[in-house]
C-alpha positions in Angstrom: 72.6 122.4 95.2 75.9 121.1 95.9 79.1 122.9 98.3 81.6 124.8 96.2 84.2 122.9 94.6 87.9 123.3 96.3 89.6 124.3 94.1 87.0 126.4 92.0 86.4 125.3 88.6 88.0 127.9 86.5 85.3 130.1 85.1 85.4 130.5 81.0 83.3 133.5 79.3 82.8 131.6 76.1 82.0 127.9 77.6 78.3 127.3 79.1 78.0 126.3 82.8 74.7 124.7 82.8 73.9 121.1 85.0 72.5 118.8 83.2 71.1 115.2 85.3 72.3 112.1 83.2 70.8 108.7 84.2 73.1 105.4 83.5 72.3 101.9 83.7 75.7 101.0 83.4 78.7 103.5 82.9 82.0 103.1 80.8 85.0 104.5 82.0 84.3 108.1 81.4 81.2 107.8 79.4 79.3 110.9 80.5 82.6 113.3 80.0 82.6 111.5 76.3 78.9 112.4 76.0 79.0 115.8 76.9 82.4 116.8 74.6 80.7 115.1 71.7 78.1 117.9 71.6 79.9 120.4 72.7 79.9 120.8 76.6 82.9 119.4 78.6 82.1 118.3 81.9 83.7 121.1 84.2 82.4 118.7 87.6 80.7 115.5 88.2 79.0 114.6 91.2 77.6 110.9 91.0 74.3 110.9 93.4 73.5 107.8 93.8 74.6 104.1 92.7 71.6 101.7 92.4 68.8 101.9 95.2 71.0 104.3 97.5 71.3 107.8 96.8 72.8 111.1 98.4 69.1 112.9 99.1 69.1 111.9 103.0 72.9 112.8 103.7 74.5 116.5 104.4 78.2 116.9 103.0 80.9 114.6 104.0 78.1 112.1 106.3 78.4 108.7 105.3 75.8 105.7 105.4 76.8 102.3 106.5 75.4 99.5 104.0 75.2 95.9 105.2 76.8 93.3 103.9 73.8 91.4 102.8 72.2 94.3 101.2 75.0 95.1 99.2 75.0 91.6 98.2 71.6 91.4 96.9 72.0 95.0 95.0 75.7 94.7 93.4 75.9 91.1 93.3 78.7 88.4 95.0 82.3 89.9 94.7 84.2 88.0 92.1 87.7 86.0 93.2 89.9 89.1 91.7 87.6 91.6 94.0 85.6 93.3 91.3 81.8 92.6 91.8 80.1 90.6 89.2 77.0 91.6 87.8 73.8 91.3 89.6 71.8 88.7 88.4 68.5 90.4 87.3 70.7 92.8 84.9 
C-alpha cells in the first residue's frame, strides 16, 4: 500500500496495527490522532492521500504534480493578506 516508513514504526505486541481510511471535510490540528486515542488506537502513521479534488492514486513515491495557479484558486479559495487561504466560497 504504502513504502516502509524510515524510521520503522516501533512494533508493540499489545497495541493493534490495523489502517483504517478516515474522510474529513475539514481537519483540526490533529483531529484524527485525537479520534483514534479516544477509542483506544493511537495513530502509529498518517499518510494524507489527497486534499480536495487532487489525490495521490496517479503518482509513484516521491513524484510530484504541478497545480496551476487558477485551479488552485478555484479549489482552495484566494490567499488571504497574512498568506493563509481563506475558505472556498461554496463551503
Amino acid at each position: 500500500m504504502f513504502p516502509p516508513r524510515e524510521p520503522p514504526v516501533r512494533y508493540r505486541a499489545s497495541i493493534p496495527t490495523d489502517w483504517l481510511e478516515i474522510v474529513l471535510d475539514e481537519g483540526r490540528n490533529r483531529q484524527v490522532r485525537r479520534m483514534t486515542a479516544a477509542v483506544g488506537l493511537p495513530t502509529l502513521r498518517l499518510v494524507r492521500v489527497g486534499i480536495g479534488p487532487w489525490t495521490l492514486d496517479d503518482l509513484a513515491a516521491g513524484e510530484s504534480r504541478l497545480v496551476a495557479a487558477d485551479e488552485a484558486v478555484r479549489t482552495l479559495g484566494e490567499p488571504r493578506q497574512d498568506g493563509r487561504r481563506r475558505r472556498h466560497p461554496d463551503r
